[in-house]
C-alpha positions in Angstrom: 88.7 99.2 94.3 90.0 101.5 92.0 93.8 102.2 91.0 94.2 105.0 88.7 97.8 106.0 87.3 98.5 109.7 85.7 101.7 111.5 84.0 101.8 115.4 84.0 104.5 118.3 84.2 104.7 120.6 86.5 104.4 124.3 85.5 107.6 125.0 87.7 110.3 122.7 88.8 110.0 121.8 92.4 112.8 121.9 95.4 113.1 119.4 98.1 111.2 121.7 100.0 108.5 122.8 98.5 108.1 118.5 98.0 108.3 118.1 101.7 106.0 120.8 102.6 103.5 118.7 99.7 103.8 115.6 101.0 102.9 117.0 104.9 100.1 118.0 103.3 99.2 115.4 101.2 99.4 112.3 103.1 97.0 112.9 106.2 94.4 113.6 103.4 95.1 110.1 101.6 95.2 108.4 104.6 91.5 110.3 105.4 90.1 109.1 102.3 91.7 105.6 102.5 94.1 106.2 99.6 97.2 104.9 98.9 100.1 105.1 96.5 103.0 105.9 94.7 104.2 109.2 94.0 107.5 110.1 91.6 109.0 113.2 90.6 111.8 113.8 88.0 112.9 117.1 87.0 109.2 118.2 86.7 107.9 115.1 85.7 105.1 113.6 87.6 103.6 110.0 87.6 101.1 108.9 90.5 99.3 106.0 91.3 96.1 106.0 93.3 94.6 103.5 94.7 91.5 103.4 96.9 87.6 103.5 96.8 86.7 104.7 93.4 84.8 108.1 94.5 88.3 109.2 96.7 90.1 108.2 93.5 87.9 109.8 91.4 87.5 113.1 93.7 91.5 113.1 94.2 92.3 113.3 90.6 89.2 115.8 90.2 91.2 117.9 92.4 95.1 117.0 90.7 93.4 118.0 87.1 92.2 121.5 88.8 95.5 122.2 90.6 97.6 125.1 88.0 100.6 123.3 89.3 99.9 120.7 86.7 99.6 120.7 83.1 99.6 118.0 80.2 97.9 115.2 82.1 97.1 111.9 80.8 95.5 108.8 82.4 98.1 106.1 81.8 95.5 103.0 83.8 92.9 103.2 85.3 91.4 100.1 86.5 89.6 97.6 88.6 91.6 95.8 91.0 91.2 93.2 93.7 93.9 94.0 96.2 96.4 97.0 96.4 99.8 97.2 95.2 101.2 100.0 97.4 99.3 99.4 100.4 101.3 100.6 103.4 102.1 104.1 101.1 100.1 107.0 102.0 102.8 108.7 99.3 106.3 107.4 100.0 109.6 109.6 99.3 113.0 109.4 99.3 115.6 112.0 98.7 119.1 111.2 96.7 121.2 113.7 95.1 123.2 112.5 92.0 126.6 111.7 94.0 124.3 109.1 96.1 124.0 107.2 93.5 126.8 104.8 94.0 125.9 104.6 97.9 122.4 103.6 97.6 122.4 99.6 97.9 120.1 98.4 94.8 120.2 101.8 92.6 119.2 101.3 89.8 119.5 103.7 86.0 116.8 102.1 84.7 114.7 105.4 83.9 118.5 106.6 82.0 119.3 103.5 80.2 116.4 100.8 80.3 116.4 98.6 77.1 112.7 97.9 77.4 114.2 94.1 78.0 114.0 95.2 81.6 110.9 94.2 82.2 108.6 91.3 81.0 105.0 90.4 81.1 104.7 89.4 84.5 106.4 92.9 85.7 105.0 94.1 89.3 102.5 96.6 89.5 105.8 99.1 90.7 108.0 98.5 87.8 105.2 98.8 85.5 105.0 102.4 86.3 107.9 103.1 86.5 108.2 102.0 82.7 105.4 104.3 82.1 107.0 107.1 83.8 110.6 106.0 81.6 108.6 105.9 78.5 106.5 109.6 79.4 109.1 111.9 80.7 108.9 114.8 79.2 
């Protein structure tokens, strides 16, 4: 099995919308092709993980590099792996405005202010990327 993480930008910031109306999209098709996931966005920022059979990996990111939404992409991982680490994710999402923050239970400013003492060596496959995603934003 294949699990494939990417950074890119997107050419034009994104609403809540226009993400909902993607992700309606989006999932059935990864669940079709036995792919699953982690998708996060940040002020036109984009890191995904893939996971799946290597030709849906491989025909899903075809299809991300050929989208004109995205530009400056850049294969972060992309390896072999026994078992995945998102699963039960077709693409999850979760919506929080800025005044949330103190109301979400476990929030975390780690992509603001992480040292890089955050994580260590035997990080999770989840808060590895998101250490990518920190350490790419554009």
């Amino acid at each position: 099995m294949l699990s494939l993480t990417y950074v890119s930008s997107a050419t034009q910031l994104l609403d809540l919308d226009q993400l909902g109306q993607m992700l309606t999209r989006f999932r059935p098709r990864n669940q079709a092709r036995e792919i699953s996931g982690l998708l996060l966005y940040s002020g036109g920022n984009i890191i995904q993980n893939l996971e799946g059979p290597d030709n849906a990996v491989d025909a899903v990111y075809a299809e991300i590099c050929a989208d004109p939404r995205h530009h400056g992409l850049r294969v972060l991982v992309r390896e072999e792996v026994a078992e995945r680490s998102f699963a039960d994710w077709a693409m999850g999402f979760r919506h929080f405005s800025p005044e949330d923050r103190d109301r979400v239970e476990g929030y975390s400013d780690f992509l603001e202010h992480s040292t890089g003492s955050d994580l260590d060596e035997h990080a999770t496959a989840s808060y590895r990327m998101l250490e990518m995603f920190r350490q790419h934003m554009r």
